[in-house]
C-alpha positions in Angstrom: -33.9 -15.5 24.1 -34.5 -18.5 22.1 -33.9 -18.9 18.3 -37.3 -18.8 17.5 -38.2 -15.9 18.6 -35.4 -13.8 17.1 -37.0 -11.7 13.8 -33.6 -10.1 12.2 -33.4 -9.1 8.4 -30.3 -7.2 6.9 -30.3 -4.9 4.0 -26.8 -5.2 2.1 -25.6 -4.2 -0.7 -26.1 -6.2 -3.6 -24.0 -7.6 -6.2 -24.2 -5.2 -9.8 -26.7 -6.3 -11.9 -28.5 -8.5 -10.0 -31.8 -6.7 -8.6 -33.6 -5.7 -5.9 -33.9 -8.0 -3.6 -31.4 -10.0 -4.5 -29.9 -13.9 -3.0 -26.5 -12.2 -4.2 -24.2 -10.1 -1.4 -22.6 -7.4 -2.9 -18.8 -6.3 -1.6 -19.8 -3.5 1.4 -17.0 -3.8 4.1 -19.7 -2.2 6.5 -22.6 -4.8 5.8 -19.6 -7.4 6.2 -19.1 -6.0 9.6 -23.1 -6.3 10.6 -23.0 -9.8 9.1 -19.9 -11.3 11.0 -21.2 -9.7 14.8 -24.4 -11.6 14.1 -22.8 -14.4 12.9 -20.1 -14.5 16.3 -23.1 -14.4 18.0 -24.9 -17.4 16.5 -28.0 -15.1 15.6 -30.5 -16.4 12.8 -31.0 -14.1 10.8 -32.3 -13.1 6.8 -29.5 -11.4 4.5 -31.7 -9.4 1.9 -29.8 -7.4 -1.0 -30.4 -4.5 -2.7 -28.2 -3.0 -5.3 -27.0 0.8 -5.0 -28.2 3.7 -7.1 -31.2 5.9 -7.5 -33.6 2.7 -8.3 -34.0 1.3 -4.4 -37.2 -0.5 -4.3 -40.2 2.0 -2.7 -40.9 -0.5 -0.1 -37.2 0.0 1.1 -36.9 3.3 0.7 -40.1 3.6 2.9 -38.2 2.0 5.6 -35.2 3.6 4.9 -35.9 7.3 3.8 -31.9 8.1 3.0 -31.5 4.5 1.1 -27.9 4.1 2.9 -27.1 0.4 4.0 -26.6 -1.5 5.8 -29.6 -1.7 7.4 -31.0 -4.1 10.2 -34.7 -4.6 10.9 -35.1 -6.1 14.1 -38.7 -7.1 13.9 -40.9 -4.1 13.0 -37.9 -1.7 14.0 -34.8 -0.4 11.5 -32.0 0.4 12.7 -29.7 2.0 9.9 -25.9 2.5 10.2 -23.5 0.1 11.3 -22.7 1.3 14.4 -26.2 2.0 15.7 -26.6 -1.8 14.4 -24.2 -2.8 16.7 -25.1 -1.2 19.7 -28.6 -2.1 18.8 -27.6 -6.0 18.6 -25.2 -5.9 21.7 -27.8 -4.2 24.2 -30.5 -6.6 23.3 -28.3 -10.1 22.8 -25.8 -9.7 25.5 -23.7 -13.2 24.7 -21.2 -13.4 23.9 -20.5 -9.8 24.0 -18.1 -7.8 21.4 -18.1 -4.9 22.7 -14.8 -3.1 22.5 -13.2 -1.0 25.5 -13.5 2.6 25.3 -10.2 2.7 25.1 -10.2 1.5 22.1 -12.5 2.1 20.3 -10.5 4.4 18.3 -7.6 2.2 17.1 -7.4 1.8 13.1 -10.1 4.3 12.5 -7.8 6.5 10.5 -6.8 3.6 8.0 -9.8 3.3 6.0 -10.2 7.0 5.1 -6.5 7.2 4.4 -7.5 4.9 1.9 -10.2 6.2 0.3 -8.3 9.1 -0.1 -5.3 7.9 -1.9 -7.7 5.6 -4.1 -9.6 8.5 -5.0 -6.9 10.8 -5.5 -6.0 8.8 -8.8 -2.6 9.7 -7.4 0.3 7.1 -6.9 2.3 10.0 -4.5 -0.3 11.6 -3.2 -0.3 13.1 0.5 -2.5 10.1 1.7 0.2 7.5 0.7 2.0 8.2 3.9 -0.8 8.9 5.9 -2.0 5.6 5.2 1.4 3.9 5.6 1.6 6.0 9.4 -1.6 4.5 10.3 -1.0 0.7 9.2 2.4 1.5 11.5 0.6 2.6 14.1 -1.9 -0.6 14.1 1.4 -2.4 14.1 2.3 -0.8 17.2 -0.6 -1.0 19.3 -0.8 -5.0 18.1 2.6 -5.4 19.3 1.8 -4.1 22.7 -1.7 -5.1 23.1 -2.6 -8.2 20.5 -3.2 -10.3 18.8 -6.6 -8.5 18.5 -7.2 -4.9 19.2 -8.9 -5.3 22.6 -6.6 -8.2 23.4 -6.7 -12.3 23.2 -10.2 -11.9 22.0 -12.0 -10.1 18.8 -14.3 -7.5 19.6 -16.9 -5.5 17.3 -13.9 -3.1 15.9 -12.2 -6.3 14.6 -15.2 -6.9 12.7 -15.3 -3.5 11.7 -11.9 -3.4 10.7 -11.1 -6.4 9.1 -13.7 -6.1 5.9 -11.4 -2.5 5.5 -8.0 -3.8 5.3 -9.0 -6.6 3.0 -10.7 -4.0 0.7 -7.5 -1.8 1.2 -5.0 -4.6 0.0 -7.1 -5.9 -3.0 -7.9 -2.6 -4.1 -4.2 -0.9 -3.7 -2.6 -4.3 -4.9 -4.5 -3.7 -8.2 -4.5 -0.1 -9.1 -1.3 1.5 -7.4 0.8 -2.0 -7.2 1.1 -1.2 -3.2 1.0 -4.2 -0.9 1.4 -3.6 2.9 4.8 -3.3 3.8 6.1 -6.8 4.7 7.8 -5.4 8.5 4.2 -4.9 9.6 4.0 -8.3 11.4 1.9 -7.8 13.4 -0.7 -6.4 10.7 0.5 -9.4 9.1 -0.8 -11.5 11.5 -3.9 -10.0 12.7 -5.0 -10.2 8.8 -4.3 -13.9 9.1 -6.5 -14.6 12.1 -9.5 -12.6 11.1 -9.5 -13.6 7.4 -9.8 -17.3 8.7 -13.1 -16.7 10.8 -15.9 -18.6 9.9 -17.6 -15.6 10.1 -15.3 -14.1 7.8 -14.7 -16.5 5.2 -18.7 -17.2 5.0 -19.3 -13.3 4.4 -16.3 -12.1 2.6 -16.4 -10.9 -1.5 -14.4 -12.1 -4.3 -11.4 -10.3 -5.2 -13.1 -9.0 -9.0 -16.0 -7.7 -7.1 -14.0 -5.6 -5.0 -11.9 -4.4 -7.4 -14.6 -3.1 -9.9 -16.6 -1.9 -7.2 -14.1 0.8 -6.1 -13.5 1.1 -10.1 -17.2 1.8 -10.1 -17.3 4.1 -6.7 -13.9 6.3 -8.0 -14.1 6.4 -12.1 -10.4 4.5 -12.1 -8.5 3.8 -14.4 -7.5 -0.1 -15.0 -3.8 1.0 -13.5 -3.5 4.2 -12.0 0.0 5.6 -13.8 3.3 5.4 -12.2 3.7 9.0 -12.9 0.4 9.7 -11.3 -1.3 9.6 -14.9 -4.0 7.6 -15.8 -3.6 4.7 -18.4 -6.1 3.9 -21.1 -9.1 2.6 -19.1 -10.8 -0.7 -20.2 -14.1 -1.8 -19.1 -14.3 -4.3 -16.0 -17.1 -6.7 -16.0 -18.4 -6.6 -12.4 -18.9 -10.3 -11.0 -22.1 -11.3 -10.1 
């Protein structure tokens, strides 16, 4: 299919303060994801933002009835959901393909949510402090065996799903709880390395401050969450836009 004829637009979050539509990504590790297949697959394609909150534009929300993003519209058809995005893009532009074996598909899916939940938990020691240290150690072991990527010598769409996670994971933990991922891992280590220095990464990736006071934002956190699972004195943190 030539260039020309390819119509793609994504929806993404914006960047706080900025408006809807905005020229100014916000940090969504599941918009990165869309914009990094279609990048690895040399698609054109139009990266419109919109900022989160009850205030979507009508015209989008017309589209998009549940105002979730990312979204992909594909001509005069929107495809919502990351996922559904990507099978969406990989059934109609075949080359190179991304897709990951069914076998798995399922590797590092417990990482992010183990995440989430220790973030929002406000909670230094909580229960998901080890759940997310046994998944990042189980990552390690299935890149040990079957690396450098997860389906092998080549990155496939769970790479690009993952990648925008763990990088949202170590800026986030690194600020408020003072973790960083445990040095043995490496074999995380390394598989950070190589997809943090795609083209397709580095072109799509946020700024440290934005992720930071975007999970501030998403969670209520504190500026430091307390070493005895506390909360400090919270400060305001000027988003970056």
């Amino acid at each position: 299919m030539a260039s020309q004829d390819v119509d793609l637009e994504v929806f993404g979050k914006a960047a706080t303060g900025t408006g809807s539509p905005s020229n100014q990504r916000g940090d969504c590790p599941f918009s990165q994801r869309v914009y990094m297949v279609l990048e690895e697959k040399h698609l054109p394609y139009k990266a419109t933002y919109v900022e989160e909150g009850p205030n979507k534009p009508d015209w989008f929300m017309q589209h998009n009835p549940s105002g979730l993003m990312p979204v992909l519209r594909d001509a005069a058809d929107w495809i919502q959901d990351s996922d559904k995005i990507f099978e969406h893009v990989e059934n109609k532009f075949k080359e190179p393909s991304l897709k990951t074996p069914d076998e798995f598909k399922s590797v590092g899916a417990g990482i992010f949510p183990a995440f989430t939940n220790w973030l929002k938990s406000k909670d230094r020691n909580a229960p998901a402090k080890q759940e997310f240290i046994n998944e990042l150690t189980a990552l390690e072991e299935h890149l040990k065996k079957h690396g450098p990527y997860i389906a092998g010598k080549n990155p496939t769409d769970s790479d690009f799903a993952l990648a925008p996670k763990l990088r949202h994971a170590r800026v986030a933990l690194k600020h408020f709880i003072d973790f960083v991922f445990p040095s043995n891992l490496q074999h995380v280590a390394k598989y950070i390395e190589l997809m943090e220095t795609r083209p397709s990464f580095k072109k799509t990736d946020s700024p440290d401050e934005m992720i930071i006071a975007g999970w501030q934002t998403k969670f209520d956190l504190p500026d430091k969450i307390d070493k005895n699972s506390g909360q400090e004195k919270k400060t305001a943190v000027t988003p970056l836009v």
